[in-house]
Structures are given as structure tokens and as C-alpha cells.
N, CA, C and O atoms as a GROMACS GRO file, in nm:
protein
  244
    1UNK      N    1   0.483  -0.873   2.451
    1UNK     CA    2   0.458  -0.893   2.309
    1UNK      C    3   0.527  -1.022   2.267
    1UNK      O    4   0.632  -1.058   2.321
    2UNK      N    5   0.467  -1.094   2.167
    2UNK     CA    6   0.498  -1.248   2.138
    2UNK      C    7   0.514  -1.227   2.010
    2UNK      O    8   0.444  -1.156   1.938
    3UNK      N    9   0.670  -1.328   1.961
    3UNK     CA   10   0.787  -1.310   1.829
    3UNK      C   11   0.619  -1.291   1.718
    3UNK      O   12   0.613  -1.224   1.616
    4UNK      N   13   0.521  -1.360   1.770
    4UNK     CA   14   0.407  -1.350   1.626
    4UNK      C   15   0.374  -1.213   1.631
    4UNK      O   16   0.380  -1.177   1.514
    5UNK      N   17   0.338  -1.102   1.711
    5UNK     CA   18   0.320  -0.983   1.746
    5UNK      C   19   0.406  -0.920   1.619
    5UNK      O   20   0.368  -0.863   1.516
    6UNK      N   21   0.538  -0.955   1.669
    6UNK     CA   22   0.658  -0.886   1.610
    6UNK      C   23   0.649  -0.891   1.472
    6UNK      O   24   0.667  -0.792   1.400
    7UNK      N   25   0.617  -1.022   1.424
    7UNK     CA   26   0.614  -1.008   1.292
    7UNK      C   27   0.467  -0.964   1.240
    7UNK      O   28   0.478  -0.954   1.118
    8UNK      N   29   0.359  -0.939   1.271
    8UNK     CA   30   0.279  -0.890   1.246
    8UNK      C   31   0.283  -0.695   1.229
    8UNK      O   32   0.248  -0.621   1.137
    9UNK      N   33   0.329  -0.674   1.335
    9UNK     CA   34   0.406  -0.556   1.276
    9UNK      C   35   0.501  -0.540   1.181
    9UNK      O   36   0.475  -0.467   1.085
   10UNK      N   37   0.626  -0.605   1.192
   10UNK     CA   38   0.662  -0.610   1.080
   10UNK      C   39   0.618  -0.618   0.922
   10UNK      O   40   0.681  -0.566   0.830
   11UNK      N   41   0.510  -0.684   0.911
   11UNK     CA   42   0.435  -0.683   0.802
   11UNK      C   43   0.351  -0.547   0.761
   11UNK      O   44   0.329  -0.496   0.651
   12UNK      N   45   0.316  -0.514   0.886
   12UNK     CA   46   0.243  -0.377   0.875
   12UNK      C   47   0.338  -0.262   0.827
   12UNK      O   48   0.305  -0.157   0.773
   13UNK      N   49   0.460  -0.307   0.858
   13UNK     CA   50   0.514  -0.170   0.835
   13UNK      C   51   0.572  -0.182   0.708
   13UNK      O   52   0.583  -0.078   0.643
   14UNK      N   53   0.615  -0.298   0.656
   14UNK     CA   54   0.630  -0.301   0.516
   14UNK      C   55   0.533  -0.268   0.410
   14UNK      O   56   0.557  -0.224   0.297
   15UNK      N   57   0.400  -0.302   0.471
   15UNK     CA   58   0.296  -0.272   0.382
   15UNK      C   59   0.235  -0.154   0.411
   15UNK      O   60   0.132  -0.146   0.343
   16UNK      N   61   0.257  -0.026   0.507
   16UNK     CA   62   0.301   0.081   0.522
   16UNK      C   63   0.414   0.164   0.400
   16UNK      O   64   0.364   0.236   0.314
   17UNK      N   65   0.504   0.153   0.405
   17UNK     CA   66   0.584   0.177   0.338
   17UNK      C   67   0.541   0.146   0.170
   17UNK      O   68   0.558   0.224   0.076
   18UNK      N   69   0.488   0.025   0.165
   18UNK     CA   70   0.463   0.013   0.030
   18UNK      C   71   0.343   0.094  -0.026
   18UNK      O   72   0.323   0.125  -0.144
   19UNK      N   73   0.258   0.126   0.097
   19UNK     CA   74   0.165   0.239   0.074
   19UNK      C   75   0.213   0.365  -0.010
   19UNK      O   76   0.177   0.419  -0.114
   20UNK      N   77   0.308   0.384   0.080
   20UNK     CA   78   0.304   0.556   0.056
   20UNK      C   79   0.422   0.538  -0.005
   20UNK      O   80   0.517   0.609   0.028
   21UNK      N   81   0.435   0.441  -0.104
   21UNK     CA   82   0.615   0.448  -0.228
   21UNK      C   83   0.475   0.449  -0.348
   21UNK      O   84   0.492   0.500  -0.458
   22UNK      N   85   0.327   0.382  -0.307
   22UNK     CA   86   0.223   0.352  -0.473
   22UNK      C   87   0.208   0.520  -0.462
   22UNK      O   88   0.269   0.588  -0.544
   23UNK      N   89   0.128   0.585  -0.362
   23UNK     CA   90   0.073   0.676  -0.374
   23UNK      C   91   0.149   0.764  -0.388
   23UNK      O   92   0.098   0.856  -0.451
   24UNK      N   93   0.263   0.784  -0.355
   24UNK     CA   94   0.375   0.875  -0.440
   24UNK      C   95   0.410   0.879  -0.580
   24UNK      O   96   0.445   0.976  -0.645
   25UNK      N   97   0.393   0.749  -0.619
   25UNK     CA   98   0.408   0.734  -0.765
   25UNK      C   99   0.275   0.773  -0.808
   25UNK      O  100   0.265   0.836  -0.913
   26UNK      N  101   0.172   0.742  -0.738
   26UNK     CA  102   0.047   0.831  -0.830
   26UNK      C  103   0.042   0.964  -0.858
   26UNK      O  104   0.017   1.001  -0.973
   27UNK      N  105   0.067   1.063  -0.742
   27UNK     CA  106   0.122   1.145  -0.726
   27UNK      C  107   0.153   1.217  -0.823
   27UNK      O  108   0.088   1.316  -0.859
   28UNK      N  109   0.264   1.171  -0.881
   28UNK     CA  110   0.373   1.173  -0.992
   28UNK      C  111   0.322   1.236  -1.110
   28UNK      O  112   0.339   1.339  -1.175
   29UNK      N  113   0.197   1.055  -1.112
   29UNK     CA  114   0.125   1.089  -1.240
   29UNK      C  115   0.005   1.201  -1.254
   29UNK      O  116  -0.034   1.228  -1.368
   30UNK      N  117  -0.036   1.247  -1.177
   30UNK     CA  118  -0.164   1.375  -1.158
   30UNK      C  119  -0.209   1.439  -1.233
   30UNK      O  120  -0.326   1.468  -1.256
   31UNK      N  121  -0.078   1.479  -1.296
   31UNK     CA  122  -0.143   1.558  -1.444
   31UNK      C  123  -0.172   1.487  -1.568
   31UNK      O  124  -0.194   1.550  -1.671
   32UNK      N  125  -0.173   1.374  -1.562
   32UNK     CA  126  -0.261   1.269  -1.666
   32UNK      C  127  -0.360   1.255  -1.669
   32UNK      O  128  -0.408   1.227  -1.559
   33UNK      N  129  -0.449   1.261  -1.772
   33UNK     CA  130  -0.583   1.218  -1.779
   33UNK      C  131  -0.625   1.074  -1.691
   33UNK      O  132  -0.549   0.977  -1.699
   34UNK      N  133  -0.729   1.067  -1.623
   34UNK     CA  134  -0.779   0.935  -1.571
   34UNK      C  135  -0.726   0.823  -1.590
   34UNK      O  136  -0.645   0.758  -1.526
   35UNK      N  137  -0.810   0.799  -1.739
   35UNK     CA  138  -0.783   0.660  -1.821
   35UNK      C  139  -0.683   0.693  -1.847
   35UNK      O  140  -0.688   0.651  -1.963
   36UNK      N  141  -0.534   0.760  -1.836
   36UNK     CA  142  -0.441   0.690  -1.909
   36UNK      C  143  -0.405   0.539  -1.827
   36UNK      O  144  -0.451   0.500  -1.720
   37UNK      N  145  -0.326   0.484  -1.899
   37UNK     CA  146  -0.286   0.368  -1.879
   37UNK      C  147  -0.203   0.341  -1.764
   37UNK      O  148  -0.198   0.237  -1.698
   38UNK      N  149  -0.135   0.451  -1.749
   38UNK     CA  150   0.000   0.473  -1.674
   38UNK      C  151  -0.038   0.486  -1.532
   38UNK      O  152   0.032   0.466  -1.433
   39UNK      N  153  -0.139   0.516  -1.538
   39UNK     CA  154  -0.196   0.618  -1.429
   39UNK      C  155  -0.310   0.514  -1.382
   39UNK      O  156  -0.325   0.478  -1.265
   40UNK      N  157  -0.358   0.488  -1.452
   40UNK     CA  158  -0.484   0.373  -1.422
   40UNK      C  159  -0.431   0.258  -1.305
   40UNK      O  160  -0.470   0.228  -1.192
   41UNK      N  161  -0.312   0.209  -1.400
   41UNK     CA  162  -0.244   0.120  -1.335
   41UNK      C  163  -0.152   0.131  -1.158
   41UNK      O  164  -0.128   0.041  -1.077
   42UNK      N  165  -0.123   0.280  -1.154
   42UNK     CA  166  -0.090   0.313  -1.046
   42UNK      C  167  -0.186   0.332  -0.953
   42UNK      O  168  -0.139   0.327  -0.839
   43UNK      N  169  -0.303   0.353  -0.958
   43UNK     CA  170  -0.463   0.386  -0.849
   43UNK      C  171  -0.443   0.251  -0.842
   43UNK      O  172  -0.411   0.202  -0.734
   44UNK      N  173  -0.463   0.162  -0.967
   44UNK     CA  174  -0.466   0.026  -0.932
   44UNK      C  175  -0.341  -0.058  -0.795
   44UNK      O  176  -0.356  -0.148  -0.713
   45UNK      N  177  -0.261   0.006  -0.823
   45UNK     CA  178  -0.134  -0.034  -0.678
   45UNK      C  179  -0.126   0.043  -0.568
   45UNK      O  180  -0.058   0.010  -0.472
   46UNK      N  181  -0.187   0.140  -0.573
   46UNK     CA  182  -0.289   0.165  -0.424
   46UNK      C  183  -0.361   0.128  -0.363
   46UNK      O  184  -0.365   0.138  -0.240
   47UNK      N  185  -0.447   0.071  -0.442
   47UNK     CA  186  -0.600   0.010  -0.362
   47UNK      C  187  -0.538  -0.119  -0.321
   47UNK      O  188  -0.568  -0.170  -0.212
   48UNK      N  189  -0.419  -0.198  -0.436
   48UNK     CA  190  -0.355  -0.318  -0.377
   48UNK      C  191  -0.277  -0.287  -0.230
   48UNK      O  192  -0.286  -0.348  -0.124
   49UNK      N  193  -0.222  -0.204  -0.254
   49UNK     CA  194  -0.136  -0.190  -0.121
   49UNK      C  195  -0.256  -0.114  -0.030
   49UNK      O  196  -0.242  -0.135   0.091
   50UNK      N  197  -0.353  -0.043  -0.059
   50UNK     CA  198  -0.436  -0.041   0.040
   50UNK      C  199  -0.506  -0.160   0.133
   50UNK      O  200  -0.520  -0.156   0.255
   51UNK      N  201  -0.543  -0.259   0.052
   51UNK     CA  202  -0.594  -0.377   0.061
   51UNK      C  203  -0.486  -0.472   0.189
   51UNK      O  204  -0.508  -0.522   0.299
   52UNK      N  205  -0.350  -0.459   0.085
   52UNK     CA  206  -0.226  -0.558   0.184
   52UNK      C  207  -0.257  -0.486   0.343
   52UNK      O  208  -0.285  -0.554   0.442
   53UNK      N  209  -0.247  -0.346   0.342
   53UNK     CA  210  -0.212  -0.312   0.477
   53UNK      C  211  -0.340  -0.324   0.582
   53UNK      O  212  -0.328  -0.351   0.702
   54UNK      N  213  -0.470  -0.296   0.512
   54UNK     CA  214  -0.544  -0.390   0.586
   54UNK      C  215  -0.542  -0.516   0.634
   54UNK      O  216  -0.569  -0.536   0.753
   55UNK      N  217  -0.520  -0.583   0.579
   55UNK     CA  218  -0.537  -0.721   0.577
   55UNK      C  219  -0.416  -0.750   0.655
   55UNK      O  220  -0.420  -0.865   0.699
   56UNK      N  221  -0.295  -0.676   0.692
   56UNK     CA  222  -0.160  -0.701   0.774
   56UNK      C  223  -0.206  -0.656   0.927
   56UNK      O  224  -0.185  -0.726   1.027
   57UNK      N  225  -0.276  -0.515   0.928
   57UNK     CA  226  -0.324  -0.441   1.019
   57UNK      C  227  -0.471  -0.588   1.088
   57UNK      O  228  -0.480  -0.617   1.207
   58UNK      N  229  -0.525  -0.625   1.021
   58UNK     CA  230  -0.618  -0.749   1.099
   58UNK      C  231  -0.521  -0.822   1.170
   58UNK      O  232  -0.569  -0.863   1.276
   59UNK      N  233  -0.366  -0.866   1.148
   59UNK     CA  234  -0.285  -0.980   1.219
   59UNK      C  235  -0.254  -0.952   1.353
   59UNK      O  236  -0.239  -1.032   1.445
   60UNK      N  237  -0.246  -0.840   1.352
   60UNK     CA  238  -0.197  -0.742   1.491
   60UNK      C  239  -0.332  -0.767   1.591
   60UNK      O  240  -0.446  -0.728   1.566
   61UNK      N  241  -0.285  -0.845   1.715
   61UNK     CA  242  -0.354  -0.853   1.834
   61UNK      C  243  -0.420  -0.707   1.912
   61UNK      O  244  -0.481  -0.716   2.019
   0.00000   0.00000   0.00000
């Protein structure tokens, strides 16, 4: 494995982690209606951190 490897995981696993710290906080919010705001905004930092960890998970050989 080559130091770029390394940090490509590394990235993955941060954006791992940042996964499942959004979707915990959505979590949280569950018993809110949809549209609230609060809540809107948190689906919204899932799909972001869904998005990051794809896009980290492509770097990996």
C-alpha cells in the first residue's frame, strides 16, 4: 500500500465517521414534522456527508 492509499483511507474514514455523527443527529430529530427546519437541514447533512464518502470511497485504489 502507497502513503496515497493511506490517505485515501484516511479520508474515508473521516467521512465515515462524519456519516454516522449527521445521521445520528437526524435521528435525534424523528419526531419532527418533515419540513421542520431543524430537521430539513439535518437530511440535508446526510446526503452531504453521503455524497463526501462517496466521492472519498472513489480515491481508494
Amino acid at each position: 500500500m502507497v502513503a496515497e492509499d493511506d490517505q485515501a483511507w484516511d479520508e474515508w474514514s473521516a467521512a465515515h465517521q462524519k456519516l454516522g455523527k449527521t445521521r445520528a443527529a437526524l435521528r435525534e430529530l424523528r419526531d419532527l414534522p418533515l419540513e421542520n427546519p431543524k430537521r430539513m437541514k439535518a437530511a440535508a447533512a446526510v446526503k452531504l456527508a453521503e455524497a463526501e464518502l462517496a466521492s472519498a470511497a472513489a480515491k481508494i485504489d
